[in-house]
Every structure is written in C-alpha cells, then in structure tokens.
Steps between C-alpha positions, in 0.01 A plus 500: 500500500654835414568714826340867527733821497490792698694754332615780721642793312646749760496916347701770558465825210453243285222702258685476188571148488239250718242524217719337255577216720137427649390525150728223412392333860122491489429256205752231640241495858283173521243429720565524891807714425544831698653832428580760760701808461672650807589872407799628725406894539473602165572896426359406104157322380646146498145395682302689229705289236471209691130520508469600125714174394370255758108549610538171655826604729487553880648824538629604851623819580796534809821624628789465325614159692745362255494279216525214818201647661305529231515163350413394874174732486382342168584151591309545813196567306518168279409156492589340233834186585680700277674854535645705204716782630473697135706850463286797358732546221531094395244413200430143519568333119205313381411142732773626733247419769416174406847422450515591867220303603620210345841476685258510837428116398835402281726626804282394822832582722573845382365754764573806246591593166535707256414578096777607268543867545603665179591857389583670160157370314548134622857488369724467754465394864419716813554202721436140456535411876725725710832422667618473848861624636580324764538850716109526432469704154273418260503587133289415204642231344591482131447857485532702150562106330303408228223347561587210285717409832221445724410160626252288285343309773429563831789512721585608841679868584592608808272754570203644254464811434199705662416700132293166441508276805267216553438375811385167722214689681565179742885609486424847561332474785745243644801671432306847610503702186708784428640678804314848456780630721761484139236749321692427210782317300655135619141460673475190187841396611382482856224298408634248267799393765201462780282272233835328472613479844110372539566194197341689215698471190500873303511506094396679188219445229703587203196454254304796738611839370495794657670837337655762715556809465808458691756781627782410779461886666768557778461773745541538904173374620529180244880417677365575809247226476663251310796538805286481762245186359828313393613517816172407682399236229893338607415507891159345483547264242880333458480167720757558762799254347463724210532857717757378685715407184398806384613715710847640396365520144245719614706728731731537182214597276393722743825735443561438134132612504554820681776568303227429149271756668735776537608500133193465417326752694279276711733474833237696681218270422707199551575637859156563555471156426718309729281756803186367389652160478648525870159665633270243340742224642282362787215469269698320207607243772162482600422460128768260455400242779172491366612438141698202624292370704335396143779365354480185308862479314866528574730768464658288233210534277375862549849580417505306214265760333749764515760589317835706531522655131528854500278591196321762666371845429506532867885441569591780258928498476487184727406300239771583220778398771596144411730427755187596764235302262790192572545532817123494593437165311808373659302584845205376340623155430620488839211611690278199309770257549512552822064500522479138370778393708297616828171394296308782653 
C-alpha cells in the first residue's frame, strides 16, 4: 500500500519563488496526503502567493523560529507515516513524489532520505547525499558534478539533505525530530546521525528530482551557526570511544580554525561560537545522555559513515593543503582501526 505524505514547506520572504515550486507540488498529491506551509515572519506576501498557488495548503503564520522550528510546527500538524521536509525554493521534477513513496516500501530500514537535488536546469548536481567530516561538517555531496555522476539506484549517504528530506514519521518521533534549538543549518545532520545511532539506515532516491536554486552564501551569522551546531551536533551525538579518539583532532581544528576565521573575516563569529558552545554545555550533555541512551550501534559503525576528505566549501584554504588532507586520513585510518579492535 503506498504510504501518505505530509509535505511541510517552511517560508521565509519567499514571494518570488514558492509559487513555482507548489505549482510543480500540487498535481504529484494523492489521496490522504497533506500539505502545510509554516511561514517564518515574512516582511513580503509569500502567504498571499502561497494561497494563490495552493488553495488546498495549510498556511500558518509565526515567529521567525528557524528553518528547525518550523519544520517542527508543520510536522506537528500532520498525520500522514510519512514526512517531506521540502525547501521553498526546490521544484519537485515530475513523479518525484512517488519516487519517494516508493522507497518507503523498497527500503523498509531507511528512517530518512532524500531525492536528487539538482541545480543549473537539472544539469548538474546540488547534492546527491551530503558528506560528513569527521570534525562534524557536512557538505553537499557531489556538488557542481554532472549529474550523469549520481547514483542509479538507491543507495545509502551519510546524511540527506533537508532541501528534500523524507522522513520515518515512526523515526521522527523516536529519534525526536529536529532540535528546534539549531534554528538552522546541520539541524539534517543532527538528525540523520540520531536515526543512525537509533538503527535507521539513511539514503537517497536518485530517480526523485528535486531542482534547487542553490547558492552557498557565507556571512557572520551563517559561521556563527554552522560553529556553534557542529560543535553541539559532535557533543550529543559521537558515541564516547569516538569523542575520546577524537579529541586532539578536534582541539587542533579548533586553532587551525581560528586561524581560517581571521583571514577570512569571521574570527568574531567563530568566537561567539565557542561562548555559545561553552554556555549551552550543560544542556548538550543533557542532550547527549538522552541521545545515547537510544543507541542501537557501535562507535565502529556510526563512524563508518564519515569520512576524512577535505572536499569542502566549508574548509576554505584547509582543503588545498595536501600534507593536512594526509595527515587527517592517516588519523582517520587509525581512529577506525583502533574502533573495530575495541568493537564498540
């Protein structure tokens, strides 16, 4: 039987663009399927264009809470087993949805994934399952390839990307959702590793196609949060083995990444960071013993899902320095050796 959708669309100014992609939305609902759009304090009409494009649409109106909070607004408002996280700006390709229905009953173990997320007219890849560092950055994966390159089946990643996310609504709810406290970026890294650490499995749809209109913006408040969510989404979800190997690789990054910030302009968000980091620390660890009090694998195989290549967007300079980008997988190798020795 083919499982409803809820498809939560979270808004913020997103007038001149949400049309296009309900339009492209609407026809692919069946029967039973919901749609809810959570607008995020809107300064433009994006709920008059949301209205106009989608009749059949719940619309609710609130703060500004976050792409995180948002997406936990709308799915609070569903039923349906199955959650699609979609951004406001990602038009769904023809059958994308039932493409991402039909993984729901081909991959019974997956908790979440994603569709193919293209950009440039359906040409090249935005991301066809997104990467994880083993310092806890993400990236899109595949990024600016063509899309020739992307998987022809469905496969695993090791996270999915949250511009077209489906979710277990059973997984959801187990693992607990998005943490609204993120508001936004690595919140679908976050996720994924809990559905992991839970025993979900995390892949793509390749066949589902989503295109993007896809821009990597940096600025202060974007480093800010990307520091301070790596550093919580590290604390609450690496198994302790895995933190404790860690742990000079991570004091290390910490410098080479203050010294990244200051040519780059972004030292005083990265400082603000590591505060917010060190205030929030009794609720992380908080966090953290509640996450693994869930957890259903060893360290060896959550850290087999990440990865120490340095082809990031993120890493800037870091990632042109070979003798750094050997040195980590040297570490790498190590730490995992040293993971199925212990079997943890």
């Amino acid at each position: 039987m083919t499982a409803a959708i809820a498809v939560v669309v979270v808004t913020h100014d997103s007038a001149g663009y949400v049309a296009d992609t309900l339009a492209a939305l609407t026809p692919q609902l069946r029967a039973g399927d919901e749609l809810v759009v959570v607008d995020n304090g809107s300064r433009d009409a994006t709920a008059v264009a949301v209205r106009a494009a989608a009749p059949v649409a719940r619309v609710v109106q609130q703060d500004n809470r976050g792409f995180a909070g948002g997406a936990v607004a709308g799915a609070e408002l569903t039923q349906a087993p199955l959650l699609l996280f979609l951004n406001p700006d990602a038009r769904p390709d023809d059958g994308c949805l039932d493409e991402l229905r039909r993984v729901a009953d081909a991959e019974p173990g997956w908790g979440a994934w994603q569709a193919l997320v293209t950009m440039d007219g359906g040409r090249t890849i935005n991301t066809a399952g997104n990467v994880t560092h083993f310092l806890g950055m993400g990236w899109a994966g595949r990024c600016g390839h063509p899309v020739t390159e992307a998987p022809g089946q469905p496969a695993e990643v090791s996270f999915a990307s949250g511009a077209a996310l489906v979710v277990r609504r059973a997984a959801w709810e187990r693992a607990g959702g998005f943490d609204e406290r993120y508001f936004m970026y690595c919140e679908d890294l976050d996720l994924c590793l809990r559905l992991r650490l839970a025993g979900w499995a995390v892949g793509i749809a390749p066949a589902a196609r989503v295109e993007h209109d896809y821009d990597f913006e940096k600025g202060g408040r974007k480093w800010f949060l990307l520091e301070r969510n790596r550093w919580w989404t590290i604390l609450s979800d690496y198994p302790l083995p895995l933190l404790l190997l860690l742990a000079p690789a991570l004091v290390g990054a910490e410098l080479a990444l203050l010294a990244v910030a200051a040519r780059g302009g972004w030292l005083r968000e990265k400082l603000r960071a590591q505060v917010a980091v060190a205030g929030a620390l009794p609720a992380m660890l908080a966090r953290r013993r509640l996450v693994q009090s869930s957890r259903a694998i060893g360290a060896a195989a959550f850290a087999r899902q990440l990865t120490a290549d340095l082809d990031s967007p993120y890493l800037g300079p870091l990632a042109e320095i070979a003798p750094l980008a050997a040195a980590q997988r040297a570490y790498w190798a190590m730490v995992l050796r040293l993971l199925a020795a212990a079997r943890s």
